[in-house]
NUBASE-85212 format. One record per residue (C-alpha): residue number from 1; x, z, y. Coordinates in steps of 0.25 Angstrom, whole numbers, plus 5000, padded with zeros to 4 digits. Each point is the difference from the previous one (the first is absolute). Layout:
<atom><resi>NUM</resi><X>X</X><Z>Z</Z><Y>Y</Y></atom>
...
//
This chain:
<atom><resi>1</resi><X>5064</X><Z>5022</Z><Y>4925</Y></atom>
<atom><resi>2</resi><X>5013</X><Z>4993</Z><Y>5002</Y></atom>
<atom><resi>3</resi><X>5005</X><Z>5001</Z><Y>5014</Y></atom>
<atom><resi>4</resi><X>5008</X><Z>4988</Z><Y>5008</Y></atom>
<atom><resi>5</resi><X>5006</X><Z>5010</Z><Y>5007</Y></atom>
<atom><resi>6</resi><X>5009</X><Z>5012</Z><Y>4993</Y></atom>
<atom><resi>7</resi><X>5004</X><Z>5011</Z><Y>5007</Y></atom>
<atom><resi>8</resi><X>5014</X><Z>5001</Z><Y>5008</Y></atom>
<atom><resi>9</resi><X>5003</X><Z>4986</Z><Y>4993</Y></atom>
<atom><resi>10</resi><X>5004</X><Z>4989</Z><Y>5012</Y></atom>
<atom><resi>11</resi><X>4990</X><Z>4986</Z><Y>4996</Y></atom>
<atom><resi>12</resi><X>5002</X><Z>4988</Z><Y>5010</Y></atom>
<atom><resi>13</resi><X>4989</X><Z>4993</Z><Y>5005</Y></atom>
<atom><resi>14</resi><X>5000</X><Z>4986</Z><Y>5001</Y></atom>
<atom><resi>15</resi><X>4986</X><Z>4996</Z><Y>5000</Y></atom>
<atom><resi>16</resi><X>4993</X><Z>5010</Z><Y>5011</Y></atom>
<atom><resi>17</resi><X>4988</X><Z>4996</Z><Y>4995</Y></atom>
<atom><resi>18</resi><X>5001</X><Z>5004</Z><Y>4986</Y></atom>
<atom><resi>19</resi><X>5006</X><Z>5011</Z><Y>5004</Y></atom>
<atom><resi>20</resi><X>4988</X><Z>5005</Z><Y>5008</Y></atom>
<atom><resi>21</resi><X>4991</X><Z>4996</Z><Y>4987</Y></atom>
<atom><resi>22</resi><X>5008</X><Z>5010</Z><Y>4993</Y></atom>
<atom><resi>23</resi><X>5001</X><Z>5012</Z><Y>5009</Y></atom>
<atom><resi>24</resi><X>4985</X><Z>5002</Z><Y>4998</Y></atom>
<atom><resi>25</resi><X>4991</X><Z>5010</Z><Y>5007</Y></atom>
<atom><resi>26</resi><X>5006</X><Z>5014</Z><Y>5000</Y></atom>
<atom><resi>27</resi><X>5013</X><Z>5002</Z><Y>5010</Y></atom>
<atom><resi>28</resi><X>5004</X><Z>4995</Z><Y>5013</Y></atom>
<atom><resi>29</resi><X>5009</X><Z>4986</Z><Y>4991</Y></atom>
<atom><resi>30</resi><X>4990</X><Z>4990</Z><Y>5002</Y></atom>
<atom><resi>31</resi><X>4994</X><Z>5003</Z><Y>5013</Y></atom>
<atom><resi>32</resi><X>5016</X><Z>5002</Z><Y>5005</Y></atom>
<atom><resi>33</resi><X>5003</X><Z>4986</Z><Y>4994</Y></atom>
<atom><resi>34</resi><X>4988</X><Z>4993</Z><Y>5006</Y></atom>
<atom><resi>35</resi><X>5005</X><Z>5006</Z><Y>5014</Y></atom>
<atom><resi>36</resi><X>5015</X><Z>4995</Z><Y>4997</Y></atom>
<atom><resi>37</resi><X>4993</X><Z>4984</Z><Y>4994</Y></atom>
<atom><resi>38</resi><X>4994</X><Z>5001</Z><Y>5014</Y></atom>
<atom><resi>39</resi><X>5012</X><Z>5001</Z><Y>5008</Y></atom>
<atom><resi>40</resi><X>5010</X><Z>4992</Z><Y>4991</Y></atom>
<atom><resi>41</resi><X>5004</X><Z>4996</Z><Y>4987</Y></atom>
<atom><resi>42</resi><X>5010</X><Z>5008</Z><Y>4996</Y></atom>
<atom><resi>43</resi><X>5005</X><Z>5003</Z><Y>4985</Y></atom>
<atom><resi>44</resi><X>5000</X><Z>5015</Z><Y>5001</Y></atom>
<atom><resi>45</resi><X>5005</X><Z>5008</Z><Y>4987</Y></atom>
<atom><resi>46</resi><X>4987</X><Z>5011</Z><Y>4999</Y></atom>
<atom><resi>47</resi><X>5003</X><Z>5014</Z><Y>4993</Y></atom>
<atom><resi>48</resi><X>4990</X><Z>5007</Z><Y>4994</Y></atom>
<atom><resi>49</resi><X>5001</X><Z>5015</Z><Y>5003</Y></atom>
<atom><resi>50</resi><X>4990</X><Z>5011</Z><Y>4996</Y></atom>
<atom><resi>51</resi><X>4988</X><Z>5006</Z><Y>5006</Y></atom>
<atom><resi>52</resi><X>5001</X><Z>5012</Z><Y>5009</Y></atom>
<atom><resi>53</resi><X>4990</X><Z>5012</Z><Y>4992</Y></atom>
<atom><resi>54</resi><X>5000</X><Z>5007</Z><Y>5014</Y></atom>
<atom><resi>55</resi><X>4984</X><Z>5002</Z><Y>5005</Y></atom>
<atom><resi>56</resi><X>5005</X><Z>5001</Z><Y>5015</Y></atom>
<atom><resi>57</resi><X>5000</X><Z>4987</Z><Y>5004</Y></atom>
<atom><resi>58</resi><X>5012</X><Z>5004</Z><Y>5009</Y></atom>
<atom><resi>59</resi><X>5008</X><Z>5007</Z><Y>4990</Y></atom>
<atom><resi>60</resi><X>4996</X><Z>4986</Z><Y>4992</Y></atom>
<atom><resi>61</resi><X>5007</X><Z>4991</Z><Y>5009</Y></atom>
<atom><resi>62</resi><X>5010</X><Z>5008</Z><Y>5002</Y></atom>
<atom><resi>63</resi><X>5004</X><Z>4999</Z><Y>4984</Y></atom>
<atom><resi>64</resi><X>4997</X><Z>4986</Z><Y>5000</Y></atom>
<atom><resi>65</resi><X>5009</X><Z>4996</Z><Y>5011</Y></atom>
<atom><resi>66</resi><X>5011</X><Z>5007</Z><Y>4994</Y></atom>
<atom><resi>67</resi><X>4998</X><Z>4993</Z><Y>4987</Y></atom>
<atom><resi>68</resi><X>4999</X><Z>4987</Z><Y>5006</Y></atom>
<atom><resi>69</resi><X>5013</X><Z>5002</Z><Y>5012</Y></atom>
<atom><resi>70</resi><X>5007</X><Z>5012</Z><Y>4993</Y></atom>
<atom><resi>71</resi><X>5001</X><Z>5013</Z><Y>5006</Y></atom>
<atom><resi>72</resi><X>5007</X><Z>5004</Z><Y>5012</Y></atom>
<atom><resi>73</resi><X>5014</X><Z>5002</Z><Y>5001</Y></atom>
<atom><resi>74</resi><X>5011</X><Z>5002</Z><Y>5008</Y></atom>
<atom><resi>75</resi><X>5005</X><Z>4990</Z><Y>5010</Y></atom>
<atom><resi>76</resi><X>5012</X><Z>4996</Z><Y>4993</Y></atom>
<atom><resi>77</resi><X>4993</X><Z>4998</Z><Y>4989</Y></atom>
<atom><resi>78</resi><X>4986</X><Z>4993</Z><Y>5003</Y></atom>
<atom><resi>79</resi><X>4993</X><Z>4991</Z><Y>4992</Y></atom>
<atom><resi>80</resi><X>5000</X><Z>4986</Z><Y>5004</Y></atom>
<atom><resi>81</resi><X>4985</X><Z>5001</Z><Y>5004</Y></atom>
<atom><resi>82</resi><X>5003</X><Z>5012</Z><Y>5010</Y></atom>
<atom><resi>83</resi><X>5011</X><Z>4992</Z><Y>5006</Y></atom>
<atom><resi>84</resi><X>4993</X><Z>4991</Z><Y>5005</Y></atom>
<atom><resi>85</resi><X>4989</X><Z>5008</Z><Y>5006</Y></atom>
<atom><resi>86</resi><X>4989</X><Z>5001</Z><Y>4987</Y></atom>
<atom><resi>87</resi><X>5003</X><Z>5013</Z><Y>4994</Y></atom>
//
């Protein structure tokens, strides 16, 4: 199966649509872009990252958020993400 989206390799959308085509059914990409085409109609840049193997569902998001924002790190150093209230 060939994937449109590789991991950790930045794709621009231009097409939201297509986009949502591709992003099939497992994962949160095509429900996330459908919410996104809702509100606007931006051209956002999508970054496949890997699954969490977790089985706590807490512990899972947890992984998954730090994979998606970055991890946590010392004020001076934040990711842009965490300064501006999202990580």
């Amino acid at each position: 199966m060939r994937l449109s989206f590789h991991l950790n390799t930045p794709v621009l959308v231009t097409k939201i649509d297509t986009a949502i085509g591709k992003a099939g059914e497992p994962g949160t990409l095509a429900a996330s872009l459908n919410a996104i085409k809702e509100q606007a109609r931006p051209k956002p840049v999508i970054v496949r990252v890997e699954n969490s193997v977790s089985a706590d569902d807490e512990e899972k998001a947890a992984d998954q958020a730090v994979k998606v924002i970055g991890p946590h790190r010392q004020k001076k150093d934040r990711t842009a993400s965490a300064a501006v209230g999202a990580g």
